[in-house]
C-alpha positions in Angstrom: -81.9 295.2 -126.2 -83.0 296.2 -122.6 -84.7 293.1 -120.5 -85.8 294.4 -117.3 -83.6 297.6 -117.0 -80.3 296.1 -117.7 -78.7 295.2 -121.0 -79.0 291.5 -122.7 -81.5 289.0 -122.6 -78.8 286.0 -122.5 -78.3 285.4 -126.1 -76.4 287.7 -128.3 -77.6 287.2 -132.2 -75.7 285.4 -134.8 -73.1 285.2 -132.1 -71.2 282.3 -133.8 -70.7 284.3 -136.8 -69.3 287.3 -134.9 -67.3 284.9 -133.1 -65.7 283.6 -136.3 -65.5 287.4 -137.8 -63.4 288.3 -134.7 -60.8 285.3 -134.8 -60.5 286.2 -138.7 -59.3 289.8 -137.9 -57.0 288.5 -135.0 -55.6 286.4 -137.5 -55.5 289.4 -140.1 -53.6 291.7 -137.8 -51.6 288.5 -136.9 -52.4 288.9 -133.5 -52.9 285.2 -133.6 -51.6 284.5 -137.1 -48.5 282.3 -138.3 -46.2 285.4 -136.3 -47.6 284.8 -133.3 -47.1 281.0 -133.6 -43.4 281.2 -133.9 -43.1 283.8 -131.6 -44.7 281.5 -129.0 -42.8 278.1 -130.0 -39.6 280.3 -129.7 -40.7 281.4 -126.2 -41.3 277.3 -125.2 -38.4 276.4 -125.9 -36.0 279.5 -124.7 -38.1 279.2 -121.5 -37.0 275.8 -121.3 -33.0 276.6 -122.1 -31.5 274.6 -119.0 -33.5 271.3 -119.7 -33.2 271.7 -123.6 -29.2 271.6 -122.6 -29.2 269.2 -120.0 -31.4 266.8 -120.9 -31.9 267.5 -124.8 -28.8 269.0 -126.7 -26.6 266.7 -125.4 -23.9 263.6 -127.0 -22.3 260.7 -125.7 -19.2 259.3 -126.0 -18.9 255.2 -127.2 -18.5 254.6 -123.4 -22.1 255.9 -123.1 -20.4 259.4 -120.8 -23.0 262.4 -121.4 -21.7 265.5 -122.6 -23.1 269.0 -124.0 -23.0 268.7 -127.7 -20.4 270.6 -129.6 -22.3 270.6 -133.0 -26.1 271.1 -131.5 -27.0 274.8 -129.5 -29.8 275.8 -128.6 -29.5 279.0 -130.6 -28.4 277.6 -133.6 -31.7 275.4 -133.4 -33.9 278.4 -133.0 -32.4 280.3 -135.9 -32.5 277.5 -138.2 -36.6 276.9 -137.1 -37.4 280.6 -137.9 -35.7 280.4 -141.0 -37.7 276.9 -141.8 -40.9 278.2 -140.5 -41.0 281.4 -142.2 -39.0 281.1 -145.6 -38.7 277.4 -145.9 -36.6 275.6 -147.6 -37.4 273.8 -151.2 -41.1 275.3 -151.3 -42.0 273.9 -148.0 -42.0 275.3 -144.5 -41.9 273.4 -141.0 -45.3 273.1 -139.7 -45.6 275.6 -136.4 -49.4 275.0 -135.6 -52.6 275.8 -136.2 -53.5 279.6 -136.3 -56.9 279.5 -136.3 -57.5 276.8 -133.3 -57.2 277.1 -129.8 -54.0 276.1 -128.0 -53.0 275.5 -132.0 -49.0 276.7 -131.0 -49.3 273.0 -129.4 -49.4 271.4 -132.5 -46.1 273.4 -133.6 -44.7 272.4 -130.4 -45.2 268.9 -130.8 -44.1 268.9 -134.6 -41.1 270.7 -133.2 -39.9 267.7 -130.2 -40.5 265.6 -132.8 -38.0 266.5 -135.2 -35.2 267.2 -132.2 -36.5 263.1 -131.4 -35.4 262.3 -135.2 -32.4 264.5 -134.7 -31.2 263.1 -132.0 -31.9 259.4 -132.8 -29.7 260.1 -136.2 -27.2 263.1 -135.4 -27.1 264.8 -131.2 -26.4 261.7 -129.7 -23.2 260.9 -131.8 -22.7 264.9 -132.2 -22.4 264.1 -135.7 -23.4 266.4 -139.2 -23.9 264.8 -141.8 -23.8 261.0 -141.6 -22.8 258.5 -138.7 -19.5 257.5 -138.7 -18.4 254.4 -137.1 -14.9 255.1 -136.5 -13.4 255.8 -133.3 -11.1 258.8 -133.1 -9.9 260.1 -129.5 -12.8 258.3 -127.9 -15.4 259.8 -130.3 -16.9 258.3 -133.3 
């Protein structure tokens, strides 16, 4: 509509509804779809290689000395998200955010540094697999 020569008027009609038509074709062509979500955890992460094995991946020994984790790699980690996030494992996938909210990669993100939290509370910092063992072998439990 043409308001004093120019085009608009300041409104744009049903403008919510187109609004909510165009995120539901983004999220159709996966432009900002479940894809996209993984692809832009994956990309917080490897951006963030040197802290997440520095400051992240790492063990100790029963002395409390720091050391890069044997068992826990950054790749590894990746590969075993992907697989989580898009096949799953026993019917249910790892949560990677919300597709159809702003900013929603955040959520995965958080869901995400939670889990390596868990992880490292139970298994990184002892650079153990499968259960803690208590036994001290070569200055390593």
């Amino acid at each position: 509509k043409r308001v004093d020569g120019g085009w608009g008027s300041g409104s744009v009609h049903l403008q919510e509804e187109r609004v909510n038509n165009f995120k539901t074709v983004l999220v159709s062509l996966e432009a900002g779809g479940e894809e996209a979500l993984l692809r832009a955890v994956m990309k917080y992460f490897t951006d963030r290689t040197d802290i997440m094995n520095s400051q992240v991946l790492r063990s100790q020994t029963p002395q409390g000395q720091l050391y890069p984790s044997y068992r826990y790699q950054l790749p590894d980690f990746l590969s075993a998200l992907t697989y989580i996030s898009e096949t799953g494992v026993g019917g249910r996938k790892f949560y990677i955010g919300e597709p159809r909210v702003a900013e929603g990669v955040r959520y995965g993100i958080v869901n995400a540094v939670l889990f390596l939290a868990q992880a490292y509370k139970e298994a990184i910092q002892y650079d153990a697999c499968d259960e803690n063992n208590w036994e001290l072998v070569n200055d390593r439990f």
